[in-house]
N, C-alpha and C positions, 0 to 999 in steps of 0.2 A: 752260720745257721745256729740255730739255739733246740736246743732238748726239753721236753717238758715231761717230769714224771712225778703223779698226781699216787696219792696214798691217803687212808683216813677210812673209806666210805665203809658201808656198810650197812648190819639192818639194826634198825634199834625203833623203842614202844615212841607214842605219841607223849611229846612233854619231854624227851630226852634228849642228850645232846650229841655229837660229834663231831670231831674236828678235822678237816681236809688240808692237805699240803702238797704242795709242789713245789718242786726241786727243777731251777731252772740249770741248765749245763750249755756249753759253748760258747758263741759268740753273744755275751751276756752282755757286754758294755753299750751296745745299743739300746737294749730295753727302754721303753718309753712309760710304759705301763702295764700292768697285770691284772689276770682278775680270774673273773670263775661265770663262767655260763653253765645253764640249764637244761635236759633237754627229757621232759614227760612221754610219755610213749602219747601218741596222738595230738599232741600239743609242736606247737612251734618251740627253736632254743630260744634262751631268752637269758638276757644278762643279767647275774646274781646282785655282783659287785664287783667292784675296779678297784686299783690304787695307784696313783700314779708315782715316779720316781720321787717327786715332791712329797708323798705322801697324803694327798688330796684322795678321798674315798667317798664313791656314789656306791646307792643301794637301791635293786627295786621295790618298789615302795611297801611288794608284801611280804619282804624280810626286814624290814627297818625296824629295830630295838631286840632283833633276836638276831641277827647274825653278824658278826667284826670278820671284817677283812684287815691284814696286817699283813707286814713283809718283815724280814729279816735280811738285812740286804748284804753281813759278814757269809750269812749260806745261801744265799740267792736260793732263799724259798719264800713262798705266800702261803700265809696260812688261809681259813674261813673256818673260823669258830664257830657254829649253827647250834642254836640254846632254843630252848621251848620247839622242838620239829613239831611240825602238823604232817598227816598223809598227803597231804597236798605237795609239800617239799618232796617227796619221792620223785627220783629224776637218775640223769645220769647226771655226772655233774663232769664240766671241762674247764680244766687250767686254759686259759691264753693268756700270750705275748704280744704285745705290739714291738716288732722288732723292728726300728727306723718306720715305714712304712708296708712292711710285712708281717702279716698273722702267722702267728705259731701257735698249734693247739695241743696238748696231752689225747693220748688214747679213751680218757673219761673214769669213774670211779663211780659205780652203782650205788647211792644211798636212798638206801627204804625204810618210810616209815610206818609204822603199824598202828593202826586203832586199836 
């Protein structure tokens, strides 16, 4: 089984940044991939960005040039650097795993952003 615990979120103005992490724990040497899902109150989740063990990184297209996804793979954590937030970005935001062919997801991290 693999542990996911997600830290960073929080509330900050429109145009400013923060950075999300998570710390995978357990049976880590399976990981395939990681990433960070979305999830707006009334809105569907919706995948932020990914990065695979390769290091191969997909973005949805309306965070591309403002958000990096990166791992560190000595702390088997992933980050998501999030630069210029819009209110739009307000969501909760969720760590997942692809573990062999099982989802692992963190409990989520509130980030709000402010007009």
């Amino acid at each position: 089984q693999v542990q996911l615990v997600e830290s960073g979120g929080g509330l900050v103005q429109a145009g400013g940044s923060l950075r999300l992490s998570c710390a995978a724990s357990g049976s880590i040497f399976g990981i395939n991939a990681m990433g960070w899902y979305r999830q707006a109150p009334g809105k569907q989740c919706e995948l932020v960005a990914r990065i695979t063990t390769g290091g191969n990184t997909n973005y949805v297209d309306s965070v591309k040039g403002r958000f990096t996804i990166s791992r560190d793979n000595a702390k088997n954590t992933v980050y998501l650097q999030m630069n210029s937030l819009k209110p739009e970005d307000t969501a909760v935001y969720y760590c997942h795993a692809l573990w062999y062919s099982t989802n692992y997801w963190g409990a989520g991290t509130q980030v709000t952003v402010s007009s």
